[in-house]
PDBQT receptor file of N, H, CA, C and O in Angstrom, charges set to zero:
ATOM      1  N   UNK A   1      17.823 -13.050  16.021  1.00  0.00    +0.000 N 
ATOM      2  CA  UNK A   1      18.423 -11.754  16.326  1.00  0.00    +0.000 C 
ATOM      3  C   UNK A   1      19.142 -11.251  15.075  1.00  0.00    +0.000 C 
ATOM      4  O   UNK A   1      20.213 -11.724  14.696  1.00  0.00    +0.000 OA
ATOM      5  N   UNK A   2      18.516 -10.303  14.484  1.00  0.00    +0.000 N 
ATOM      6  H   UNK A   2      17.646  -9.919  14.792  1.00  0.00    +0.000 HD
ATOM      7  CA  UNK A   2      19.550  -9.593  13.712  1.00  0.00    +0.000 C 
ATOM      8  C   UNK A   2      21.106  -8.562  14.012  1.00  0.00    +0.000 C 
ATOM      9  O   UNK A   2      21.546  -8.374  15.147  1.00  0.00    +0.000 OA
ATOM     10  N   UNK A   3      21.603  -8.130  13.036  1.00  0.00    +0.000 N 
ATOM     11  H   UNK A   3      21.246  -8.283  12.115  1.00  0.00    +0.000 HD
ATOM     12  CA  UNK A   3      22.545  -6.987  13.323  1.00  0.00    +0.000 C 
ATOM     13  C   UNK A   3      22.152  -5.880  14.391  1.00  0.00    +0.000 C 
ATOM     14  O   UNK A   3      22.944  -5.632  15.300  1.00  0.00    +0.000 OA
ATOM     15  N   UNK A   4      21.057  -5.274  14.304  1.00  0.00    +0.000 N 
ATOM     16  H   UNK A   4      20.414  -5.475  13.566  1.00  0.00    +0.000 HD
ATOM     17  CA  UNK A   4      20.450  -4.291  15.083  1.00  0.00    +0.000 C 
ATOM     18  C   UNK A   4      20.016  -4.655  16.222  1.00  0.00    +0.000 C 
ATOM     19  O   UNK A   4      19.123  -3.929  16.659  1.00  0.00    +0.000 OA
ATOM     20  N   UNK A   5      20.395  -5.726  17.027  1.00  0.00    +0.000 N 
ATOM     21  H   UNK A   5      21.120  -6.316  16.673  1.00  0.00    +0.000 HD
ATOM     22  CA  UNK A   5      19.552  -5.833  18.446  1.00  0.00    +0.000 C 
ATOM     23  C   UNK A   5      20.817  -6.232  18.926  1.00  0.00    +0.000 C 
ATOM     24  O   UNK A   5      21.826  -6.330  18.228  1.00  0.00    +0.000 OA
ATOM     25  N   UNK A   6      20.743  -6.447  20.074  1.00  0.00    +0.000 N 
ATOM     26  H   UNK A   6      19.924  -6.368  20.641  1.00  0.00    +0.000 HD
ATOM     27  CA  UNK A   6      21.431  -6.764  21.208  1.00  0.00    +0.000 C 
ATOM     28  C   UNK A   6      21.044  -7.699  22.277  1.00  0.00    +0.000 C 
ATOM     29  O   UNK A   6      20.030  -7.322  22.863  1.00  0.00    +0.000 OA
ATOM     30  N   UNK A   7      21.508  -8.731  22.682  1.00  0.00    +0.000 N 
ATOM     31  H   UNK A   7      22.332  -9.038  22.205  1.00  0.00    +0.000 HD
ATOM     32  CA  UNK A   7      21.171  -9.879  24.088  1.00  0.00    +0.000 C 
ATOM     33  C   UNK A   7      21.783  -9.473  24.983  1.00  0.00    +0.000 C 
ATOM     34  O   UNK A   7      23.011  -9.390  24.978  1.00  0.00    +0.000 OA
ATOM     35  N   UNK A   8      20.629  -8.955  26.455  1.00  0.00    +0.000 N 
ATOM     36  H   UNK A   8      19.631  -9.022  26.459  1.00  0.00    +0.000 HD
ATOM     37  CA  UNK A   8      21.196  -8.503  27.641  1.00  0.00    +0.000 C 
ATOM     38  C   UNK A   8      21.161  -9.366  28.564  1.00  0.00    +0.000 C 
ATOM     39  O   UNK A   8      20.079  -9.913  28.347  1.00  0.00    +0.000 OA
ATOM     40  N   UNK A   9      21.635  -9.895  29.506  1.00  0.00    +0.000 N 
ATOM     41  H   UNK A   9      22.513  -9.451  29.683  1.00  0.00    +0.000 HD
ATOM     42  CA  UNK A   9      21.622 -10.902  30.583  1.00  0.00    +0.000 C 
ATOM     43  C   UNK A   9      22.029 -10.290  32.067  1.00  0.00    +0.000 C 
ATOM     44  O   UNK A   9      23.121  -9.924  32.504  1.00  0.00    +0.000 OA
ATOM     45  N   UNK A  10      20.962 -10.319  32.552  1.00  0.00    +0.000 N 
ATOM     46  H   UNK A  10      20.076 -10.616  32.197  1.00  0.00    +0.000 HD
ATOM     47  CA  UNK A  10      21.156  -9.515  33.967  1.00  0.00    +0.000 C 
ATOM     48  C   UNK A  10      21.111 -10.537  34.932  1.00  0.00    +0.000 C 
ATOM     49  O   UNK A  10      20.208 -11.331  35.196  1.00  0.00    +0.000 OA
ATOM     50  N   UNK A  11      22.604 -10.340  35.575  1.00  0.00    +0.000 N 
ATOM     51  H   UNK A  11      23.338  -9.695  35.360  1.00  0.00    +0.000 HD
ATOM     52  CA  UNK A  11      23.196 -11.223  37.105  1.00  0.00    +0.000 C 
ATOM     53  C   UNK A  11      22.800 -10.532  38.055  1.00  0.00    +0.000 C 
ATOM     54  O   UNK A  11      23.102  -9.342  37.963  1.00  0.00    +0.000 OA
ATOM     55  N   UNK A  12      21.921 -10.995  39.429  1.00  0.00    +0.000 N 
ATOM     56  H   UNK A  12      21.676 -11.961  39.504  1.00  0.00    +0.000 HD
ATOM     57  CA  UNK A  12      22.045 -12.590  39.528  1.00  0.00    +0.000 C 
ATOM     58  C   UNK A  12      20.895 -13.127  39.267  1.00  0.00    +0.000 C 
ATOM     59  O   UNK A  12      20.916 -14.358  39.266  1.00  0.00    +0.000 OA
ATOM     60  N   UNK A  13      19.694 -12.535  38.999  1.00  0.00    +0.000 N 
ATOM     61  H   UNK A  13      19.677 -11.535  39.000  1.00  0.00    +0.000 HD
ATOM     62  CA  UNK A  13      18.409 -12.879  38.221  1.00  0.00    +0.000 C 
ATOM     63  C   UNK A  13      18.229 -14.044  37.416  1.00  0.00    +0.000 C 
ATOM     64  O   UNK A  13      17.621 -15.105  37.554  1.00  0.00    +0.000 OA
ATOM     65  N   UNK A  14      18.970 -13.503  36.498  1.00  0.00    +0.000 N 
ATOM     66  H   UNK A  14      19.464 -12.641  36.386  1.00  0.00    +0.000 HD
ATOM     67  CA  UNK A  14      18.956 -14.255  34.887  1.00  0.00    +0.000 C 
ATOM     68  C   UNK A  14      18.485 -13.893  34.328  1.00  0.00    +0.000 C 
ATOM     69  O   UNK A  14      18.765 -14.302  33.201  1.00  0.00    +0.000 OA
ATOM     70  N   UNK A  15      17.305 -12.798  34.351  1.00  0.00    +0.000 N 
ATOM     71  H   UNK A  15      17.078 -12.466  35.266  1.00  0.00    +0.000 HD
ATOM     72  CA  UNK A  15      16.248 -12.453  33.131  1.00  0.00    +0.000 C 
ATOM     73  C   UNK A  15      17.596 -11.793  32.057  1.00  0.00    +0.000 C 
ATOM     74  O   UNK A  15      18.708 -11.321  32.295  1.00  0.00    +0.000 OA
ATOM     75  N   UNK A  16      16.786 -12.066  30.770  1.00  0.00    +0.000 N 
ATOM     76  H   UNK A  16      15.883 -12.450  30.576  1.00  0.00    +0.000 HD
ATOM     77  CA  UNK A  16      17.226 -11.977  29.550  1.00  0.00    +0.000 C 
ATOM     78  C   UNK A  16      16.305 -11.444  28.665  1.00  0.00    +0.000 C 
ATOM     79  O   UNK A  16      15.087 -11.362  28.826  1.00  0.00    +0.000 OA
ATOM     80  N   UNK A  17      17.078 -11.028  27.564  1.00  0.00    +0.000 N 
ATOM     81  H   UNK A  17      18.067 -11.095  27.434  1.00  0.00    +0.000 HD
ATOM     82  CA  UNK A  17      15.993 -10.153  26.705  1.00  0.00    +0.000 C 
ATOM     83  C   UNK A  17      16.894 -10.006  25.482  1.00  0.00    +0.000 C 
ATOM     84  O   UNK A  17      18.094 -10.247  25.349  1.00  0.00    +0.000 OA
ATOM     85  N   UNK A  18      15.782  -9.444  24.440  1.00  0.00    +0.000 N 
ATOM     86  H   UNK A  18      14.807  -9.249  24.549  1.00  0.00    +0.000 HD
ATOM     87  CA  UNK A  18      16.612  -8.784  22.840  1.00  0.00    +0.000 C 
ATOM     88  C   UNK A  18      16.514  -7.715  23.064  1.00  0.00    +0.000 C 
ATOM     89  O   UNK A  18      15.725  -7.526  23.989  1.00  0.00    +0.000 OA
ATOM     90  N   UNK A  19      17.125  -6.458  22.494  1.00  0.00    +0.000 N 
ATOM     91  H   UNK A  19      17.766  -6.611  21.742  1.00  0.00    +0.000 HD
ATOM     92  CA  UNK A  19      16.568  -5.508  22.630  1.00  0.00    +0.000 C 
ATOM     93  C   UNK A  19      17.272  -4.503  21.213  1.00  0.00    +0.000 C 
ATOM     94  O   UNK A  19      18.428  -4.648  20.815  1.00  0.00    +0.000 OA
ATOM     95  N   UNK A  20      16.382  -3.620  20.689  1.00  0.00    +0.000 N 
ATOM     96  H   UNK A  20      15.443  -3.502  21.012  1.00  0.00    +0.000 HD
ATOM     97  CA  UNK A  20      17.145  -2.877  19.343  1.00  0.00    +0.000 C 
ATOM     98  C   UNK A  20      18.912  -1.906  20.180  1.00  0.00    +0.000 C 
ATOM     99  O   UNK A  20      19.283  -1.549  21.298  1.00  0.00    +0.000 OA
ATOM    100  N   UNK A  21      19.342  -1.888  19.049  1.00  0.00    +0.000 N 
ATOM    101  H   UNK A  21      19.041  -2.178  18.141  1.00  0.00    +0.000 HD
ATOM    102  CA  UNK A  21      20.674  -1.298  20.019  1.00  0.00    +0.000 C 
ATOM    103  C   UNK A  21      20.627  -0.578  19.918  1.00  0.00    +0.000 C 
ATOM    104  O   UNK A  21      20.465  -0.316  18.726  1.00  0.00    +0.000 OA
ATOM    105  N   UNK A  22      20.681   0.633  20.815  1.00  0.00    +0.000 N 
ATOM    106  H   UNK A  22      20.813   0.421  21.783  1.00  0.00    +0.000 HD
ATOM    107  CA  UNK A  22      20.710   1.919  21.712  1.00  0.00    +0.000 C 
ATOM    108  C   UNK A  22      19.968   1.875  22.690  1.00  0.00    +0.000 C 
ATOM    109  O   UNK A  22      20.109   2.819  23.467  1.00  0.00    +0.000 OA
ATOM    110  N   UNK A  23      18.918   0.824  23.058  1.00  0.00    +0.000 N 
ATOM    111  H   UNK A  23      18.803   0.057  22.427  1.00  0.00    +0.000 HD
ATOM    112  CA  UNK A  23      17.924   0.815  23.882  1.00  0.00    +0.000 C 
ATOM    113  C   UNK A  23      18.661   1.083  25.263  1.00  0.00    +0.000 C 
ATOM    114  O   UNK A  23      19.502   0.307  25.717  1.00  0.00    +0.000 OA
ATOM    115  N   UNK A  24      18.164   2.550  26.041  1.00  0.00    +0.000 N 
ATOM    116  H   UNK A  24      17.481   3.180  25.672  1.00  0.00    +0.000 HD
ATOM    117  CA  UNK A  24      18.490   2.691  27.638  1.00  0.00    +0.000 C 
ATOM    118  C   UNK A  24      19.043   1.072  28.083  1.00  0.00    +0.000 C 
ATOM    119  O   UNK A  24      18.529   0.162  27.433  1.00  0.00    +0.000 OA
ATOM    120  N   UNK A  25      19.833   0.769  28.918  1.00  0.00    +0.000 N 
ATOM    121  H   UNK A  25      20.250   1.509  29.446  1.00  0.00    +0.000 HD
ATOM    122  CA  UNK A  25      20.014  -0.161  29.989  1.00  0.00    +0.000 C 
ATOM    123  C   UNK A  25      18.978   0.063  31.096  1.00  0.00    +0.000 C 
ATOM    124  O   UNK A  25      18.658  -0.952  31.715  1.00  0.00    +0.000 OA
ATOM    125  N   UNK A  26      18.451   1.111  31.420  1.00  0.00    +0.000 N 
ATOM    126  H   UNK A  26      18.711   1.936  30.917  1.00  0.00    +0.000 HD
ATOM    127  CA  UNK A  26      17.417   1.269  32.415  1.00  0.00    +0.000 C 
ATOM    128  C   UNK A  26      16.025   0.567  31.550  1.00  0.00    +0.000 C 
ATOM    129  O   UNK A  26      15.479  -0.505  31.813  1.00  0.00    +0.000 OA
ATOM    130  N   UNK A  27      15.724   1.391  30.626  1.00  0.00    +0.000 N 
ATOM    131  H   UNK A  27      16.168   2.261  30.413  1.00  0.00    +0.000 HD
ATOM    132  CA  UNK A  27      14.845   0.742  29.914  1.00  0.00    +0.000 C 
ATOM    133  C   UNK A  27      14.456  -0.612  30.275  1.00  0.00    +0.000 C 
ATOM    134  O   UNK A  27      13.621  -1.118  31.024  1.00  0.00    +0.000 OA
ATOM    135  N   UNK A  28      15.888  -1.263  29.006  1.00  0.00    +0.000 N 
ATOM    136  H   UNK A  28      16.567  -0.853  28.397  1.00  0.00    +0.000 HD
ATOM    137  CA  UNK A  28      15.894  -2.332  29.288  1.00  0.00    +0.000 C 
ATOM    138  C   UNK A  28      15.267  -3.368  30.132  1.00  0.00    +0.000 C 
ATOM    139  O   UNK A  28      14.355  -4.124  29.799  1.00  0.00    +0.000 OA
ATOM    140  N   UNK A  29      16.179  -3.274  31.836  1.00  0.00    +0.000 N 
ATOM    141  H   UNK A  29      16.920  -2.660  32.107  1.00  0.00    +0.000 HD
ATOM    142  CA  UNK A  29      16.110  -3.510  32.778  1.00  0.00    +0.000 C 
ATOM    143  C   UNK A  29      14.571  -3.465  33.537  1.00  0.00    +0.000 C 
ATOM    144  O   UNK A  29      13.821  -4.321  34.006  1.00  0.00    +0.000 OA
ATOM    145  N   UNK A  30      14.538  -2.087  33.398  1.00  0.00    +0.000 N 
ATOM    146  H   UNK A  30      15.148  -1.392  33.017  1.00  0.00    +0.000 HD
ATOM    147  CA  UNK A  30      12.803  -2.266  33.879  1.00  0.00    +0.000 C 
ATOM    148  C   UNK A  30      11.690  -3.140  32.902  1.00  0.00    +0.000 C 
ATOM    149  O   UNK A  30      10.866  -3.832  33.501  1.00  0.00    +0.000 OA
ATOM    150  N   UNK A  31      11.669  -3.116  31.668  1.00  0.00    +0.000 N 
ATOM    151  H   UNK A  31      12.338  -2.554  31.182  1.00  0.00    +0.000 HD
ATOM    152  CA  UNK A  31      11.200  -3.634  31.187  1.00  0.00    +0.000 C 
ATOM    153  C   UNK A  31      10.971  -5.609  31.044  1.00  0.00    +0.000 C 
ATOM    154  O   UNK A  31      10.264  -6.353  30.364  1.00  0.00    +0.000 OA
ATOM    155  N   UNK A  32      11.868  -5.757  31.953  1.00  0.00    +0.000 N 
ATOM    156  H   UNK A  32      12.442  -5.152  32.505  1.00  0.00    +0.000 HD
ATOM    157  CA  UNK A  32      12.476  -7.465  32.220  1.00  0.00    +0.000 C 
ATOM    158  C   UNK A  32      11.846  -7.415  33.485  1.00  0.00    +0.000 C 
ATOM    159  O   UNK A  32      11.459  -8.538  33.809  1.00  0.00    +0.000 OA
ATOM    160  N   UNK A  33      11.554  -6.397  34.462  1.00  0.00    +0.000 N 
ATOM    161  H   UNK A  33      11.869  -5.485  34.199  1.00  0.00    +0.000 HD
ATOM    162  CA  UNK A  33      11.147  -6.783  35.814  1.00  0.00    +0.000 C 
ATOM    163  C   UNK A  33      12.542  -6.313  36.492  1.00  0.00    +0.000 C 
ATOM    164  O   UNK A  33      12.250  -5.783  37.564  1.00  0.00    +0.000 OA
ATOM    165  N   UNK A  34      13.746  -6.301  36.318  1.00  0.00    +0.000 N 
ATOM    166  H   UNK A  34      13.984  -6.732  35.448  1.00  0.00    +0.000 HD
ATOM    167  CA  UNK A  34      15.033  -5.754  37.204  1.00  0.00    +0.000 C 
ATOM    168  C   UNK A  34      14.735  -4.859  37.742  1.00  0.00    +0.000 C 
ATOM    169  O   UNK A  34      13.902  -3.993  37.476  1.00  0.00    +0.000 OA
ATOM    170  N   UNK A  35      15.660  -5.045  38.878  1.00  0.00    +0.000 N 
ATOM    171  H   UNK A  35      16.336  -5.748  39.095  1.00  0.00    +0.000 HD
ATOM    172  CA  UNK A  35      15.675  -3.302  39.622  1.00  0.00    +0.000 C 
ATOM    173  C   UNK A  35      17.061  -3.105  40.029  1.00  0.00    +0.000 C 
ATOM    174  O   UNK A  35      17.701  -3.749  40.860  1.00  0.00    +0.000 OA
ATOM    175  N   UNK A  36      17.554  -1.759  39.061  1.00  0.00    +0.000 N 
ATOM    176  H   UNK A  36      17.034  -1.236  38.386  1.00  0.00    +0.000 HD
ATOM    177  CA  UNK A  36      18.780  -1.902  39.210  1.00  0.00    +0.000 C 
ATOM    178  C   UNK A  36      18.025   0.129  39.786  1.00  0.00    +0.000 C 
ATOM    179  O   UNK A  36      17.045   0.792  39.445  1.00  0.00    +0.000 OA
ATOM    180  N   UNK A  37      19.357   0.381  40.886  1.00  0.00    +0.000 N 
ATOM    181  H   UNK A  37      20.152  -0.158  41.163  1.00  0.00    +0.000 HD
ATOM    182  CA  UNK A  37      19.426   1.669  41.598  1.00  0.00    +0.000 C 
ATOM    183  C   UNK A  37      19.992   2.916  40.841  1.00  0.00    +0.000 C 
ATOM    184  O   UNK A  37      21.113   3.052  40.352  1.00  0.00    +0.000 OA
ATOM    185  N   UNK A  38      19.312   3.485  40.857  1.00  0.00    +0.000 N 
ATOM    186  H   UNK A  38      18.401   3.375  41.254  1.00  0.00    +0.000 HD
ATOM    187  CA  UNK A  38      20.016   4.992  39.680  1.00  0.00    +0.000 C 
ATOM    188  C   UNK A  38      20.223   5.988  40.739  1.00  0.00    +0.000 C 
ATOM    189  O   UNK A  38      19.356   6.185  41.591  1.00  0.00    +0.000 OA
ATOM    190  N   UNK A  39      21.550   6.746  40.718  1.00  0.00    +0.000 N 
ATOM    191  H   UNK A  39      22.254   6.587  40.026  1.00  0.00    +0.000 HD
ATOM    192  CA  UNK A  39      21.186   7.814  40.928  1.00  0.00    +0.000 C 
ATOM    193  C   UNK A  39      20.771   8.659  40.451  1.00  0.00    +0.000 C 
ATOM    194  O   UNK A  39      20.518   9.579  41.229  1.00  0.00    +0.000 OA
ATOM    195  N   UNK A  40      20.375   8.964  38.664  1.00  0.00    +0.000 N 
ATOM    196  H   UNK A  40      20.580   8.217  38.032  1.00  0.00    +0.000 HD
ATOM    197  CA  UNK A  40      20.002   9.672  38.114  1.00  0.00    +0.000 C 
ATOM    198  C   UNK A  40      18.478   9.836  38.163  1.00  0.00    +0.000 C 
ATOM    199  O   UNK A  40      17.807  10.653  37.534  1.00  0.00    +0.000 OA
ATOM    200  N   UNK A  41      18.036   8.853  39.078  1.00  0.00    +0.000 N 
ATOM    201  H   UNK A  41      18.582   8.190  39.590  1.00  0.00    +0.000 HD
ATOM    202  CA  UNK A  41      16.574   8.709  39.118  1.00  0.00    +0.000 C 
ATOM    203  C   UNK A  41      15.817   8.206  37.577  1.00  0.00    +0.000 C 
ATOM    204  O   UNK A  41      14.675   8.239  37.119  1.00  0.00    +0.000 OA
ATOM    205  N   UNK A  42      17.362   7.669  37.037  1.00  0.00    +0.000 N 
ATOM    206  H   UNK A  42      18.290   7.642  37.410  1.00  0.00    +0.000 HD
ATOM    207  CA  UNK A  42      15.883   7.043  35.296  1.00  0.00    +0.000 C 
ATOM    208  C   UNK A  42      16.298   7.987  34.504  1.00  0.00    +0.000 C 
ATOM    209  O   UNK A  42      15.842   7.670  33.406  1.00  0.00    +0.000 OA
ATOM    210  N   UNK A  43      17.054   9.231  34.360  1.00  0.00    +0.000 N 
ATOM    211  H   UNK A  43      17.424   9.488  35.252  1.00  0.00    +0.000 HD
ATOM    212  CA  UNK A  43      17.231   9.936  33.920  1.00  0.00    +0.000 C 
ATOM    213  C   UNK A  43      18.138  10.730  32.783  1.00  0.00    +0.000 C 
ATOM    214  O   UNK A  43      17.908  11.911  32.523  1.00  0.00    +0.000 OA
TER     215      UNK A  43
């Protein structure tokens, strides 16, 4: 992991990931398989 990424750890799952920093948290998240509830619809 360099300066530019970030380690996310999503409870109560566990999936984990690198990700460059600014990357959405939705992004993120979907991209691991999570399903986290928006009201923004993703948006």
């Amino acid at each position: 992991m360099n300066k530019d990424e970030v380690k996310l750890l999503f409870n109560p799952s566990g999936q984990r990931g690198t990700f460059p920093k600014g990357t959405v948290l939705l992004d993120a998240a979907r991209s691991l398989g999570v399903d986290i509830d928006s009201v923004c619809g993703g948006r």
